[in-house]
N, C-alpha and C positions, 0 to 999 in steps of 0.2 A: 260292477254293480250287480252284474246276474245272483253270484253268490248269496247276497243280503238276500236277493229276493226269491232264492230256493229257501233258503233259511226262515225266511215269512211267511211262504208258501207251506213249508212243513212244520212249523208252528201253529200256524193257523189247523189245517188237518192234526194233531196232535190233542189240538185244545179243541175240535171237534169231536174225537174219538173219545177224549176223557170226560166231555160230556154226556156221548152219547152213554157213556159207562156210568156214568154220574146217576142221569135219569132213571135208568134202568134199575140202578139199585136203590133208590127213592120207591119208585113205583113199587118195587121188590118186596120193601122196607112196608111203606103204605099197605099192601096187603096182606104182610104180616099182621101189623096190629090190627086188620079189620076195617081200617078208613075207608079201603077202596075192593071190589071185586074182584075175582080173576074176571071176569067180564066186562069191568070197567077199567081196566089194569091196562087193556088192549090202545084202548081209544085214548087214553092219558098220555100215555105213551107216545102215538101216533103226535097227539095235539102239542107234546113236550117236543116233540123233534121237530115237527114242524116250525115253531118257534125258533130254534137252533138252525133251522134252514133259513128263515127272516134273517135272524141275525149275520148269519155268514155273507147272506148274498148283500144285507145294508156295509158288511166291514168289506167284502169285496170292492163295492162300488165305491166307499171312501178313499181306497187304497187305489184305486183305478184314479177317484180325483184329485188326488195327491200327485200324482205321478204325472199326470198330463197336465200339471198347473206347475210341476218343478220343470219341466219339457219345455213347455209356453215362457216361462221365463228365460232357461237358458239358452231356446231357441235363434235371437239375435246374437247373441257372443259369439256362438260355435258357428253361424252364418260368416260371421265379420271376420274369422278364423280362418275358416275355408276360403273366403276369398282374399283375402291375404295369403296365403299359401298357395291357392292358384296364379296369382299373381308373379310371386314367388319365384314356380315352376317355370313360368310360362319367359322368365327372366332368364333361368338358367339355361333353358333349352336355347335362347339366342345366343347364349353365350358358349353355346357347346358347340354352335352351330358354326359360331366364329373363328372356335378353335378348330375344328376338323380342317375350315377352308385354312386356318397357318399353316397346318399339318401337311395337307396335299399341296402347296407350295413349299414348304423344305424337301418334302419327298422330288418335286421335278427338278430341286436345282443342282 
């Protein structure tokens, strides 16, 4: 699963960068035709990113609640899993155990 989630991870940074790119050329755009100042160009700017910052940190946190609610579910399976396999283990180790003690009696006979 890591994969998926570099993949999300640099999408997300991607889709960050091209808006940060986006803005810039709005505001760029904007004081071309005069809507905005270079003195107000500053602060729009600041205010556009800021926003873009809300938003990453509200998709971060939904991605965080996602993830710890698919965890929370599959958390008893992979429990019931594990101890079944320890179980398992803990079967074969007697049973190896058993076999060593044949072993060291065909070896004395």
């Amino acid at each position: 699963m890591e994969p998926l989630f570099k993949k999300g991870f640099y999408a997300g940074l991607g889709l960050l960068i091209l808006t940060k790119e986006k803005a810039e050329e709005i505001v760029n755009d904007l004081v071309k035709r005069g809507e905005v100042s270079k003195g107000e160009s500053a602060q729009l700017m600041k205010d556009m990113m800021a926003k873009v910052d809300d938003r990453t940190k509200e998709g971060k946190e939904w991605v965080e609640k996602q993830v710890n609610d698919a965890v929370e579910k599959l958390r008893p399976k992979v429990l019931k899993q594990m101890d079944a396999l320890t179980e398992e283990v803990e079967k074969l180790g007697l049973e190896i155990k058993k076999l060593q003690k044949e072993i060291a009696k065909l070896k004395k006979q």
